[in-house]
C-alpha positions as CSV (number, residue, x, y, z in Angstrom):
1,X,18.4,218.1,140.0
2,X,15.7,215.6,140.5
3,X,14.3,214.9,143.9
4,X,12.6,211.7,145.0
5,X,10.9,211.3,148.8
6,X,12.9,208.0,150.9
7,X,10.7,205.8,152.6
8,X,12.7,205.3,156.1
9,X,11.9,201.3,156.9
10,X,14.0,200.7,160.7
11,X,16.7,203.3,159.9
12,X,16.9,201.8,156.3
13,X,16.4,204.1,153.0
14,X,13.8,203.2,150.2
15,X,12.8,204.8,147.3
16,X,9.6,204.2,145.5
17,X,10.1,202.7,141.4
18,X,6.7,202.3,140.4
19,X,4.7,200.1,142.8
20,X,7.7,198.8,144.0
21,X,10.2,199.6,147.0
22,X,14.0,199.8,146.4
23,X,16.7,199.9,149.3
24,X,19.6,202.3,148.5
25,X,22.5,200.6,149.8
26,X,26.1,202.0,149.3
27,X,27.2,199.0,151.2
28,X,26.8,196.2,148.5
29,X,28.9,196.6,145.3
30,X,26.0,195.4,142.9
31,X,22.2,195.3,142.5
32,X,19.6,193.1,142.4
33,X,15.8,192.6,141.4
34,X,13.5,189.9,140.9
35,X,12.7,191.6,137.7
36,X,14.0,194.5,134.9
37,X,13.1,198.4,136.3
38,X,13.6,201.7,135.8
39,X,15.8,204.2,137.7
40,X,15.9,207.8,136.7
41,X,15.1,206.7,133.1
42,X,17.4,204.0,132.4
43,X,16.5,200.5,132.6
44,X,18.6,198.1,134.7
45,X,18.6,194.2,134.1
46,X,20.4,193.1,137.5
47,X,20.7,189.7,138.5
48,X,18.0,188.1,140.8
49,X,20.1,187.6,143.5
50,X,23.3,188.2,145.3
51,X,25.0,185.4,146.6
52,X,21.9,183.2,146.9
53,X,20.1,186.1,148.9
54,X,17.5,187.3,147.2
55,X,15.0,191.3,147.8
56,X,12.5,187.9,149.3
57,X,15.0,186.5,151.5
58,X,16.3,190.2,152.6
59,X,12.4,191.2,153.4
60,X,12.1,188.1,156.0
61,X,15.0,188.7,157.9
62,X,14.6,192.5,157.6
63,X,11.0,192.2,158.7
64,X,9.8,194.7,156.2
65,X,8.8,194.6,152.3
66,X,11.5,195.5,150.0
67,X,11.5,194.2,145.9
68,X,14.5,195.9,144.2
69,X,18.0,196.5,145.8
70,X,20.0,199.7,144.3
71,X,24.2,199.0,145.2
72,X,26.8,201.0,144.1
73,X,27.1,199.5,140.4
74,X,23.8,201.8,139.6
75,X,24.3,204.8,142.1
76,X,28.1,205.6,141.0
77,X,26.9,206.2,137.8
78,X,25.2,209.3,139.5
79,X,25.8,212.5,141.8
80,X,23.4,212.3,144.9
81,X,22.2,213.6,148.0
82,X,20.7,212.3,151.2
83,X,19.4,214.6,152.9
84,X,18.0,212.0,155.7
85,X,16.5,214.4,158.3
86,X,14.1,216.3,155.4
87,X,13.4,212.5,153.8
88,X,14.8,213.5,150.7
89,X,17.3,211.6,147.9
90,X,18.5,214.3,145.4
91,X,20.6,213.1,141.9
92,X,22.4,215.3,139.6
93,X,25.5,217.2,138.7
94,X,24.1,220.4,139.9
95,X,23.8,219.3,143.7
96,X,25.4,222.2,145.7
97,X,28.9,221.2,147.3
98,X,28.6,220.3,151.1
99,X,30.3,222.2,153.8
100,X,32.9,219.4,154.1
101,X,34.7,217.9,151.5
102,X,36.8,214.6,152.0
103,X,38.0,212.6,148.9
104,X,35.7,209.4,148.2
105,X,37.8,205.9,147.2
106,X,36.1,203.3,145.6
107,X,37.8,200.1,146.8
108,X,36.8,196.4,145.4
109,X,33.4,197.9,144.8
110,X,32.9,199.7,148.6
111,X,32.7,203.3,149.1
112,X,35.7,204.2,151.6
113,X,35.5,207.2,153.1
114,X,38.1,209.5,155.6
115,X,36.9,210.1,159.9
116,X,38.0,210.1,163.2
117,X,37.1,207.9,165.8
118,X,38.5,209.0,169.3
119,X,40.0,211.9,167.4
120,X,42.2,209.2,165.7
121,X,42.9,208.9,162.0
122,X,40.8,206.4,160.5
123,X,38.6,205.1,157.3
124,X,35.2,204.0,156.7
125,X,32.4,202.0,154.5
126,X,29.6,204.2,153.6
127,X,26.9,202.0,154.0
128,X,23.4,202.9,153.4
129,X,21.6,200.1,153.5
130,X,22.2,199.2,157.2
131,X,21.2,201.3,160.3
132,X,23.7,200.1,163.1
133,X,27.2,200.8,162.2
134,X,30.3,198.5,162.9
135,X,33.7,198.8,164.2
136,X,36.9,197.2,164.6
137,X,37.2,196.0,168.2
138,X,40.5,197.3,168.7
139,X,38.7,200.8,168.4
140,X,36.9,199.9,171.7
141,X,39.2,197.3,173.9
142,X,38.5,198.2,177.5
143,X,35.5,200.6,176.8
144,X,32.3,199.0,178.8
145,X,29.4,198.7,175.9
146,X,26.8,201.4,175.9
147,X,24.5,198.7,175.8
148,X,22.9,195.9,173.3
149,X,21.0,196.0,170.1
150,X,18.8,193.5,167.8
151,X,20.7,194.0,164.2
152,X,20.2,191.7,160.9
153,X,22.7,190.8,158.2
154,X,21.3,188.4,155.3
155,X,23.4,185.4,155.6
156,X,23.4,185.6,159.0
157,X,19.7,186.2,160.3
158,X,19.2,188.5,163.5
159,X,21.3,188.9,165.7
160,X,22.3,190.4,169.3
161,X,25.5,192.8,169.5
162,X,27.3,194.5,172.1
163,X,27.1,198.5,171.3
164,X,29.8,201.2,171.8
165,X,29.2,204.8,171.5
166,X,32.4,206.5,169.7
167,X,33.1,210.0,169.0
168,X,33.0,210.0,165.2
169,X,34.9,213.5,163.7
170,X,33.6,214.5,160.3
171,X,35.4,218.0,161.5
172,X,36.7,220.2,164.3
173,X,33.4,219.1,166.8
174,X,32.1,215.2,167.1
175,X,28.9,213.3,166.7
176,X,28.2,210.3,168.9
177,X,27.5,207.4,167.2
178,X,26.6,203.9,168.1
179,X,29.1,201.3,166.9
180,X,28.5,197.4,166.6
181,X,31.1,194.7,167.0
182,X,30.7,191.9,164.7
183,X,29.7,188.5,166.0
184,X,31.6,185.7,164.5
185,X,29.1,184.3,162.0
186,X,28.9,188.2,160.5
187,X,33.1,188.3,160.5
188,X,33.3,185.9,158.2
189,X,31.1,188.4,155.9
190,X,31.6,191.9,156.8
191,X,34.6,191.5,158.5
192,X,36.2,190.1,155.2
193,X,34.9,193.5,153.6
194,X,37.0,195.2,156.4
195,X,40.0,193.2,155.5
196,X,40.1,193.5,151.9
197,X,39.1,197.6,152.2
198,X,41.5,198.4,154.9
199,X,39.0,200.2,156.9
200,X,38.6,200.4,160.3
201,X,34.5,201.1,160.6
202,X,31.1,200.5,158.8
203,X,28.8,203.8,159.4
204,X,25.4,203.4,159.0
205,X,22.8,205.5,158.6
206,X,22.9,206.9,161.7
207,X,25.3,209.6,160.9
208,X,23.1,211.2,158.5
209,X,21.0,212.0,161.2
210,X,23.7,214.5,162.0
211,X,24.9,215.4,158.5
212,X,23.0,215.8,154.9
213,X,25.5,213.3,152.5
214,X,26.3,214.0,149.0
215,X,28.7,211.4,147.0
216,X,29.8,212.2,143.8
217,X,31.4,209.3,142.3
218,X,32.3,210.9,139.1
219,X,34.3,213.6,140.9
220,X,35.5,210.7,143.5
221,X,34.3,213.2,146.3
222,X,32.1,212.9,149.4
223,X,30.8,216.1,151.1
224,X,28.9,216.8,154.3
225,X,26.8,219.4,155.7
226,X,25.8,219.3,159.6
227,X,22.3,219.9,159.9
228,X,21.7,218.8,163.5
C-alpha cells in the first residue's frame, strides 16, 4: 500500500505529482493535463482539455491553482482510500476492507453508489472533486432550505444555491449532509449526468468528513468506515 498526503483546497482533494497539483475527482469520467505526468509510476498522456474546459479555466473559476485533473479513467485502474479526516489518499490491493460494504456500479463512466436519504432507498454519484453535494428536488419539495451557499461548476461559473440538510444513511444511524439543488444553467450539465445514471443525488466530499472511503473498482465494491 502506498500512501500520498491530499492537499484539501475549499473542500476539494489534491495530490501533489512533482511540482504540480492534481484534483482527484470521481465525478468526471476522464482526465486531463496540459501536459504528459506520472501517477504511481505510469505515465498518462490525457487530453488537454475536457469539453473546452481546461486545469487553467477550472483554476479561475475555482479560485485556487490546480495543473493536472485525475477522473475515473486513471483511478479505476486502482484500489484506494480516502481517508479525508487524517489527509491521507492510500492505493493498493492490500487496503483493509471498510466496515460497510455496498456494491460499486460504474455507469457511463460515473461511480454510482447505494444510500438513504430520509431513510428512503436511493443512489448516488461519488463525486470527489466537488465539495457541495446535489440532489434531486423531489427529495426536498416542501422542506424550507437550510440556507444558501456560493458553489462553482466549470461551464457554468459561480453560482448561488438554495441548501437542504438531508439525513444521508450509509447504515443503521445518519449523517447530516448538506444538499444543493441545481440551478438551471448547471441542469443542463449535471442534471443530464443524473438522467443518464439514474441517480437520485451527487455527494460530495462532505460525507467523508463522517466516513474514511475506499473504492475498489476492480472488485466493483465501495466500503466505508465511520470515523466521526
Amino acid at each position: 500500500m502506498e500512501t500520498i498526503a491530499i492537499i484539501k483546497e475549499q473542500g476539494h482533494i489534491l495530490i501533489p505529482i512533482g511540482d504540480k497539483r492534481a484534483v482527484l475527482d470521481t465525478g468526471s469520467p476522464g482526465s486531463m493535463a496540459p501536459e504528459p505526468f506520472t501517477f504511481l509510476g505510469v505515465r498518462h498522456n490525457t487530453p488537454t482539455n475536457i469539453g473546452g474546459i481546461t486545469p487553467q479555466t477550472m483554476s479561475e473559476v475555482a479560485g485556487f491553482n490546480l495543473d493536472i485533473l485525475i477522473g475515473c479513467d486513471i483511478l479505476s485502474q486502482h484500489t484506494i482510500r480516502l481517508r479525508y479526516q487524517e489527509g491521507c489518499l492510500d492505493i493498493g490491493e492490500d487496503i483493509p476492507d471498510g466496515t460497510i460494504c455496498n456494491p460499486l456500479e460504474m455507469v457511463h463512466g460515473y461511480p454510482r453508489f447505494p444510500l438513504r436519504l430520509w431513510d428512503k432507498p436511493a443512489k448516488a454519484l461519488l463525486d470527489t472533486g466537488a465539495k457541495l453535494s446535489y440532489i434531486d428536488p423531489a427529495h426536498v419539495t416542501g422542506q424550507v432550505p437550510a440556507g444558501q451557499q456560493e458553489d462553482f461548476y466549470p461551464n457554468v461559473g459561480r453560482f448561488t444555491t438554495d441548501i437542504y440538510t438531508v439525513p444521508t444513511f450509509l447504515e443503521v444511524t445518519s449523517v447530516d449532509i448538506e444538499y444543493g439543488v441545481m440551478p438551471n444553467a448547471l441542469t443542463l450539465l449535471l442534471g443530464a449526468a443524473l438522467q443518464i445514471t439514474q441517480a437520485t443525488a451527487v455527494v460530495g466530499t462532505q460525507l467523508l468528513q463522517h466516513y474514511d472511503c475506499t473504492i475498489s473498482w476492480p472488485r466493483k465494491t465501495i466500503y466505508w468506515t465511520r470515523v466521526a
